[in-house]
C-alpha positions in Angstrom: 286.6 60.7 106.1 287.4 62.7 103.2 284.4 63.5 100.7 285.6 63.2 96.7 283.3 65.6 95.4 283.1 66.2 91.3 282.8 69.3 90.2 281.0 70.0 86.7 279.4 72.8 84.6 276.1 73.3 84.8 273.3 72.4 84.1 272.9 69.9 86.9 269.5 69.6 87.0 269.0 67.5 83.0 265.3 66.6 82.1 264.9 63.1 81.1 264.2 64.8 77.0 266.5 64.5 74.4 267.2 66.8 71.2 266.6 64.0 68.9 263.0 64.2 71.1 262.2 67.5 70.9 263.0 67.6 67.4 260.9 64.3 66.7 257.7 66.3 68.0 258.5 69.3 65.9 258.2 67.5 63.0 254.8 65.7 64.1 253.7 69.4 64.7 254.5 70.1 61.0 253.4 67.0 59.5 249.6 68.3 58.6 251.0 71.5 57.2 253.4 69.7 55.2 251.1 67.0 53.7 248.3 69.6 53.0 251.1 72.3 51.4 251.3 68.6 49.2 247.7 67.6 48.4 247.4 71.5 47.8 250.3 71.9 45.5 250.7 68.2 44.1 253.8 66.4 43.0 256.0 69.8 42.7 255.7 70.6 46.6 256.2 67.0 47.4 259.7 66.9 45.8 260.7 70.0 47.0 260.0 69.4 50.3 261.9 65.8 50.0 264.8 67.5 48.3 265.3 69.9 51.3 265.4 67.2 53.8 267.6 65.0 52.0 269.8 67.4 51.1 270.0 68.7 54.7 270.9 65.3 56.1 273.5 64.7 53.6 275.1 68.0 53.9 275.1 67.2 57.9 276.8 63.2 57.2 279.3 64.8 54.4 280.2 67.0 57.3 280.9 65.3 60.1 282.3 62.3 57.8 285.1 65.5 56.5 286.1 66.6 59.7 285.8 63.5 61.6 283.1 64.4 64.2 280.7 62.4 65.8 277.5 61.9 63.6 275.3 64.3 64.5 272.1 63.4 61.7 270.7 60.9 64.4 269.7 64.0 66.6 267.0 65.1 63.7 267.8 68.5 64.2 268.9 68.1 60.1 265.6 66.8 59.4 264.0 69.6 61.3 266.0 72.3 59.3 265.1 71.1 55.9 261.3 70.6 56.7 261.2 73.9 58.0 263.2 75.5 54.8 261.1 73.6 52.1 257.9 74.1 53.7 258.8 78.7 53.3 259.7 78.0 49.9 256.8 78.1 46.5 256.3 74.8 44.9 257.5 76.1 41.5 261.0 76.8 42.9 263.7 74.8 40.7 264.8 71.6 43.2 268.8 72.6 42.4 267.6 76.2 43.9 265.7 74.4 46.8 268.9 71.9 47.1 271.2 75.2 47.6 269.3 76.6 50.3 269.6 73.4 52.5 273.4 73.2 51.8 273.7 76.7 53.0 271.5 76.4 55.9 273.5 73.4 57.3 277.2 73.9 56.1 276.8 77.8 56.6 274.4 79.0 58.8 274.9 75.7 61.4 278.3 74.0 60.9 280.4 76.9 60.5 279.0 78.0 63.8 279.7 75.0 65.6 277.0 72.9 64.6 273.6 72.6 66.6 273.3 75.0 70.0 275.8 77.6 68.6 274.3 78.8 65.3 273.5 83.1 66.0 270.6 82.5 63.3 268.0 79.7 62.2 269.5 78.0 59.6 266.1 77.6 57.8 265.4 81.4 58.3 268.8 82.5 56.7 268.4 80.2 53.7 265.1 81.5 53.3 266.6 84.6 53.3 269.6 83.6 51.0 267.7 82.3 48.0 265.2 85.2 47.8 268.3 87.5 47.3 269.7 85.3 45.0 266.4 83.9 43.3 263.9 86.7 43.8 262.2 85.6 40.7 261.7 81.9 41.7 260.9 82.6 45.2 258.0 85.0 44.6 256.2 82.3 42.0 253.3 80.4 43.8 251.2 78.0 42.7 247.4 78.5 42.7 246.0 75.5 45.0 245.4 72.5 42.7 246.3 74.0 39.7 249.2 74.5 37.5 248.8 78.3 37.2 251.7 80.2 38.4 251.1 83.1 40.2 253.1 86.1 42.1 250.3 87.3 44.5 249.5 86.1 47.9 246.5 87.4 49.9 249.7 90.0 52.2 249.1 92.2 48.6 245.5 92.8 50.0 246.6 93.6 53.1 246.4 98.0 52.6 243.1 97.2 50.9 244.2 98.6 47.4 243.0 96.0 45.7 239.5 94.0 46.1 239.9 91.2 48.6 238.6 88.3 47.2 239.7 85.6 49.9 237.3 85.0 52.8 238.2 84.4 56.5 237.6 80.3 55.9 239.8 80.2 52.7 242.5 82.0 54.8 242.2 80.0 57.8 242.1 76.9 56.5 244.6 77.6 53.4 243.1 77.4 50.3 245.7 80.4 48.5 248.5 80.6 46.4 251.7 80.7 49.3 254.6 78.8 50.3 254.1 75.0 50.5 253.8 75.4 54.5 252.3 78.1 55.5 249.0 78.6 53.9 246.7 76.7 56.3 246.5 78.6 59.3 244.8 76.0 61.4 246.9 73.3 60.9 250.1 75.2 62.1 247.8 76.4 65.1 246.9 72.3 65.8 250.4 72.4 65.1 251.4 74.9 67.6 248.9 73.4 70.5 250.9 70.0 70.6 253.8 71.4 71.0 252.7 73.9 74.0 250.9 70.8 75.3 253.8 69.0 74.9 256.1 72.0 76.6 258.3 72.1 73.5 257.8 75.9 73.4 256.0 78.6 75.4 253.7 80.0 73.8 255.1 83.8 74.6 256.9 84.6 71.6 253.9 83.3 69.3 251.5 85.2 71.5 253.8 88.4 71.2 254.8 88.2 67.6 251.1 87.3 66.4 249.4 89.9 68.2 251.7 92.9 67.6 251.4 92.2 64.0 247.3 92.5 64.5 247.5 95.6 66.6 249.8 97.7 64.6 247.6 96.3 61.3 244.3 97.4 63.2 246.0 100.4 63.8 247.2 101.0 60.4 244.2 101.0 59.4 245.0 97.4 57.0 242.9 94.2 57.8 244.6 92.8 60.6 243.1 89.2 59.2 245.3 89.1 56.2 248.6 90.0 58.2 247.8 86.9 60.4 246.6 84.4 58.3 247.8 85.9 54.7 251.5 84.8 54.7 253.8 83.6 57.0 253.4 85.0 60.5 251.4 81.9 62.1 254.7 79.4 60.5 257.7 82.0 61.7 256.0 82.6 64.9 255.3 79.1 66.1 258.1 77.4 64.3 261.5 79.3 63.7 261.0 82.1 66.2 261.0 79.8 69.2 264.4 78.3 68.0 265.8 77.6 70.9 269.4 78.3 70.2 268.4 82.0 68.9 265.6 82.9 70.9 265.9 84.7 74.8 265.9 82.0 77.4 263.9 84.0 80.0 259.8 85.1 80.1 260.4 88.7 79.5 263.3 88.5 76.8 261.1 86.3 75.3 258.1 88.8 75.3 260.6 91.7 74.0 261.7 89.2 71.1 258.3 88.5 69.9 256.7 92.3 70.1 260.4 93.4 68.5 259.8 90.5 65.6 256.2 91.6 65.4 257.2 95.6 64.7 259.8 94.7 62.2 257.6 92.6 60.3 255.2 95.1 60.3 257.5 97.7 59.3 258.9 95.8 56.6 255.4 94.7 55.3 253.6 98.3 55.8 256.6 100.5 54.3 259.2 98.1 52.9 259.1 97.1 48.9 258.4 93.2 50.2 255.3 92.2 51.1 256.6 89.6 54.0 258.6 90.8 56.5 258.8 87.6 59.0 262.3 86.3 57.7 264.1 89.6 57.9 262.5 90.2 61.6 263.0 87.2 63.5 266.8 87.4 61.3 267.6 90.4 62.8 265.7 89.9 66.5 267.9 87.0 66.4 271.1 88.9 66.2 269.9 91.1 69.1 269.2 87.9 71.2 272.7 88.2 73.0 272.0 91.6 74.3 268.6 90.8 75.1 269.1 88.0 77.5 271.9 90.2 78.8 269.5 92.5 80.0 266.4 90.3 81.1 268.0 87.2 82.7 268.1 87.0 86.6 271.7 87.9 88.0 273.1 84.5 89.8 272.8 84.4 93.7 275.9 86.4 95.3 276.4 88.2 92.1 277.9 91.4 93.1 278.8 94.1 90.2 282.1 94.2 89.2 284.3 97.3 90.9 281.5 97.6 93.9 283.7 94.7 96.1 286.1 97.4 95.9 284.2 100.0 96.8 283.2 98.5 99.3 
């Protein structure tokens, strides 16, 4: 008796989690960083952060209501995108500006692409990256924690120890400096960063990699390898954006390459660059090179035999 067999694509072994899931626990991961970047910042960092995620949402419903696809807002991956873009922005940024930056990274940096899973960049990265070309002056203006002073430095100027350092490890690890809305309390992205390696959302190799190439070449350097870690954004790129995974290496070791390669650049950037945060532009560019990486690092399929040696041979 004849067997009808159906033949598919792979994957054929799915796990029982779903993107709107997965996404769903990366915004309870970014909750406590979000609503302390609030309490810290007041009102201001509030409404940007709402704007982002509104405005990323809508941008996704406007789009797939245009072109007559499937909604695709119920996945939260919109959601997700927006957090992640208002919490690397300063509280004193205009809303219209912040409102920009979630249009681009959605219509842009995602749609464009092909929407979520074929995107070469994280949207929230490249929107980052977007407005501080295009509003360096409002994207370098940080509040001082419950206060309406504006301010333009961040403990990363400290870093080379030309000035005096006036911020202690416990007001850097627990985030009481001017920064971006999201990534001044370093312990709450690390609680952050446990749930979701407990909850096998990420591995922690690329956090591990990124984070501790950053304090190597620092000690090195001869900088205080405490302010590149908890002084700007490294602990919010590394746990959050760099694991993306649409644009990071899907095996152990290109994830390792990724995060020591993300690590140097941001170094670089920071040590001889004219910025003094480097994380956007590395895990930017490490995520163009993701295509070559995984070329090189993932595990040729059983059989495979090189192409020209069946000749050969």
């Amino acid at each position: 008796m004849r067997e009808i067999l159906s033949v598919s694509s792979s994957p054929h072994i799915r796990h029982h989690e779903t993107t709107c899931g997965i996404m769903t626990d990366v915004v309870i991961a970014l909750m406590p960083s979000a609503v302390f970047g609030c309490i810290l910042f007041g009102f201001k960092a509030a409404a940007v952060l709402i704007t982002c995620v509104v405005v990323a949402v809508l941008s996704e419903y406007v789009w797939d209501k245009a072109l007559k696809k499937p909604n695709s807002v119920k996945d939260m991956s919109a959601v997700v995108t927006g957090l992640l873009l208002g919490m690397n922005l300063p509280s004193a940024i205009p809303l219209w500006q912040a409102a920009i930056g979630s249009v681009f990274a959605i219509i842009v940096v995602k749609q464009m692409f092909g929407g979520i899973g074929c995107n070469f960049a994280n949207p929230a990265i490249a929107a980052r990256i977007m407005l501080l070309v295009s509003f360096p002056a409002s994207m370098t203006r940080f509040m001082e924690p419950i206060s309406d002073t504006v301010s333009s430095a961040t403990p990363l100027l400290y870093a080379g120890g030309e000035k005096s350092f006036v911020h202690p490890f416990k007001t850097l690890f627990f985030g009481m400096h001017a920064g971006s809305i999201g990534e001044t309390s370093a312990f709450l992205l690390l609680v952050g960063a446990l749930y979701l390696i407990v909850r096998r959302i990420i591995s922690p190799v690329i956090p591990a990699c990124f984070i501790g190439t950053v304090a190597l070449l620092s000690l090195i350097s001869g900088e205080n390898p405490v302010i590149s870690v908890f002084g700007g954004g490294l602990i919010l790129g590394a746990v959050f954006m760099a694991t993306d995974y649409t644009t990071s290496p899907a095996s152990l070791l290109g994830k390792a390459i990724f995060g020591v390669g993300c690590g140097i650049v941001t170094f670089v950037i920071r040590k001889f660059g004219a910025l003094t945060e480097g994380v956007s532009y590395a895990i930017l560019l490490m995520n163009i090179l993701v295509p070559y990486i995984d070329r090189f690092t993932l595990s040729k399929p059983f059989g495979y035999i090189k192409p020209g040696k069946e000749k050969a041979e």
